[in-house]
N, C-alpha and C positions, 0 to 999 in steps of 0.2 A: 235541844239544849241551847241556851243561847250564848254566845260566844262572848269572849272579855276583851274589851274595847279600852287601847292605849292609847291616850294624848300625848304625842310627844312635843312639847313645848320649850322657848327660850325668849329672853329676853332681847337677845338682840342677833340681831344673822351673822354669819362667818362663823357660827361656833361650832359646827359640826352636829347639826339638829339633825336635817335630811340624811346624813350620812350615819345619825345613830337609828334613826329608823328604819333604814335600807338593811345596814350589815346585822340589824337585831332580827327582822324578820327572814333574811336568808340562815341566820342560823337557829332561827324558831321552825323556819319551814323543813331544814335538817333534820330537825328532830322531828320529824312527823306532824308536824301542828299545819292545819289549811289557815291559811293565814292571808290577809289582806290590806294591802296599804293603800291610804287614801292621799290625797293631795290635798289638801285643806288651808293647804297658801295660795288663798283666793287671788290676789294681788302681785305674787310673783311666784308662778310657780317653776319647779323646776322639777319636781318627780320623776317625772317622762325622761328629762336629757338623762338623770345620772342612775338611771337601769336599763338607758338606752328602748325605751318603748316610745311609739309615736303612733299615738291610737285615736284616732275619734269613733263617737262622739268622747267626750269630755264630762268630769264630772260638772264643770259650769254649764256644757246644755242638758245635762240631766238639773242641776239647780233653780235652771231659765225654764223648765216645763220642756224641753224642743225634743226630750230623748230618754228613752226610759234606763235606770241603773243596769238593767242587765247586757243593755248593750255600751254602756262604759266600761265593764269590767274586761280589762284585758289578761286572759288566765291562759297563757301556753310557755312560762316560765318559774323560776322555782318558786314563787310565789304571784299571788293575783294583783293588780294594780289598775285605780281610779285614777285617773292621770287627770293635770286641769290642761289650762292651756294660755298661749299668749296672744290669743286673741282681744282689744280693749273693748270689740263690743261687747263681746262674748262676758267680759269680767263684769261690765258694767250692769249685763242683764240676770246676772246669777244673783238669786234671795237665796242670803246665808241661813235664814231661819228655816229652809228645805234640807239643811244638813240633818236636821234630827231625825227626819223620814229617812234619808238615806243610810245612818249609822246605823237603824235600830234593824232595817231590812238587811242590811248585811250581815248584821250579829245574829238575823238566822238562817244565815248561809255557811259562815265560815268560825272556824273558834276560835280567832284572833282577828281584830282590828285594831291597828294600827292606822291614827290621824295624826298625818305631819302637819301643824299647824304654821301657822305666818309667825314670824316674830315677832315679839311686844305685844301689849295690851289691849288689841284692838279689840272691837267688836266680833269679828269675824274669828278669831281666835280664840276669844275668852267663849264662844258660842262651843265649840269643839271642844274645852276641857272642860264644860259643865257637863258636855253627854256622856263624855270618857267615865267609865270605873276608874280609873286611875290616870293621875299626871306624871310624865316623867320628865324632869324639867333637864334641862342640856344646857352649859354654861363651861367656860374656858375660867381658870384661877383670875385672870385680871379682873383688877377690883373694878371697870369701869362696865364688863358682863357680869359680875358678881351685882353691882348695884339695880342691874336692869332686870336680874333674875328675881331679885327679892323684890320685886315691884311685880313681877308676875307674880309671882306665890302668891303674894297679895289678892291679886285679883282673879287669882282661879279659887282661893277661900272664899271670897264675895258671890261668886256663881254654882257653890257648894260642892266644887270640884274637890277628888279625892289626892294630895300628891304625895304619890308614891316613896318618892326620891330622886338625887339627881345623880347626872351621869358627867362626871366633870373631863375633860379634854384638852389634849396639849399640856400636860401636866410633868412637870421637870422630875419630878419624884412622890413616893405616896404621901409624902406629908401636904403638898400642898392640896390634894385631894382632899384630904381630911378637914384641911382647914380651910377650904374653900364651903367643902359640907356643914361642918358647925359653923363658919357667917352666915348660909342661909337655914339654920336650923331643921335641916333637910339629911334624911339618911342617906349615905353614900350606897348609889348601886354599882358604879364602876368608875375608875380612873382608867380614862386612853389616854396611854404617854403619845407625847411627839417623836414623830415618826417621819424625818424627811427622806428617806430612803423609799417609803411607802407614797406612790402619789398615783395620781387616775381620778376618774369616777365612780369606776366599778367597786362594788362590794370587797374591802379587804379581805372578808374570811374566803373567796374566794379566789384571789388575785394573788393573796400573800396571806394562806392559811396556816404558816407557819412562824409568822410575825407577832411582836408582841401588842400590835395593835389588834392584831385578828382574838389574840387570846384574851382581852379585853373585855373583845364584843361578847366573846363568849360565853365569860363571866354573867357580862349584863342579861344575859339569856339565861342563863343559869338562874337568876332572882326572879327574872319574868314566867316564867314556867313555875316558878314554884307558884308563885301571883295566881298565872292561870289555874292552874290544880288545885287550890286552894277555894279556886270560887269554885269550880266543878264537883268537888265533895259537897262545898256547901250547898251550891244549887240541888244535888243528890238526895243528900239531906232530906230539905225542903219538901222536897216531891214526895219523897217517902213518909214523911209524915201526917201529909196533905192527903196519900192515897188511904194510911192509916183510918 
């Protein structure tokens, strides 16, 4: 069966992107789901430092031809991780248009992939949320990540990208979530309050799984799994009709 592949996307960095697809997929991988996250911020990545992995090769020299996916994947933690790296040759030599071989071979290894993409509209990003089944867009209430997010939506509809909803963060109370959702005419999949009590790198739902940022994430896990099980009947379906 092949597995259901998240872009997780935002308009501009600091917003808590990498940190919504880390603590979604440790509590995707909780729930029983093999799960996979890729590093897909060709440009600056940081994957690797904040679930603490330091692995080569890299998914840039599986993109650069120099090393094959199965020995990028680094899988001896609660979830499996395509790390890139800060190397500038290394960034310079990676073709992003090799992402789609590498997405589609992972979606038949694991049933969830999860692509942290770059911030903004690049190239190399909008590449990630046309392969994605779904975008999930990550943005903070301020209107100056609100404006950059609606500029993404934009351009993930233009590469016939699916988006999901968004996951808004640093949120003083549930209203501003809400109305952060209807400016970008974007279903609300989770409000994470500000949490200065909660700091680190590591994954909240496991550092502070009793935080109301962990319960959050949780949330947002909650709509994602339904997501994923939703395509998996359908995919069901399909087959079944096909063997018919």
């Amino acid at each position: 069966m092949r597995g259901h592949c998240y872009a997780v996307a935002s308009g501009k960095g600091g917003v808590g992107k990498t940190t919504t697809a880390v603590n979604t997929a440790t509590e995707l991988a909780g729930r029983g789901y093999d799960v996979v996250v890729v590093d897909a911020d060709l440009a600056m990545t940081n994957l690797g430092r904040v679930v603490g992995v330091d692995h080569e090769p890299t998914l840039h020299d599986v993109l650069a031809g120099d090393a094959s996916l199965e020995a990028a994947i680094h899988d001896d933690g609660e979830f499996a991780v395509v790390p890139g790296t800060d190397d500038i040759g290394k960034i310079r030599d990676a073709e992003p248009a090799e992402l789609r071989r590498v997405i589609k071979r992972l979606q038949t290894g694991f049933e969830v992939v999860i692509v942290d993409t770059g911030a903004g509209v690049d190239h190399e990003t909008m590449v990630g949320c046309g392969l994605a089944d779904d975008v999930v867009l990550v943005t903070t209430p301020d209107e100056t990540a609100l404006t950059d997010t609606k500029k993404s939506r934009e351009m993930v509809e233009t590469v016939d990208g699916n988006v999901l909803g968004v996951v808004v963060t640093r949120v003083p109370n549930a209203a501003a979530a809400t109305s952060a959702a209807d400016e970008l005419g974007a279903e609300l999949l989770g409000a994470v309050p500000e949490a200065p009590e909660v700091v680190g790198d590591e994954p909240v739902v496991t550092t502070a799984p009793d935080s109301v940022v962990a319960a959050a994430y949780g949330d947002i896990a909650e709509r994602l799994t339904a997501a994923v099980d939703a395509a998996g009947t359908a995919a069901a379906d399909e087959q079944a009709v096909g063997d018919d």
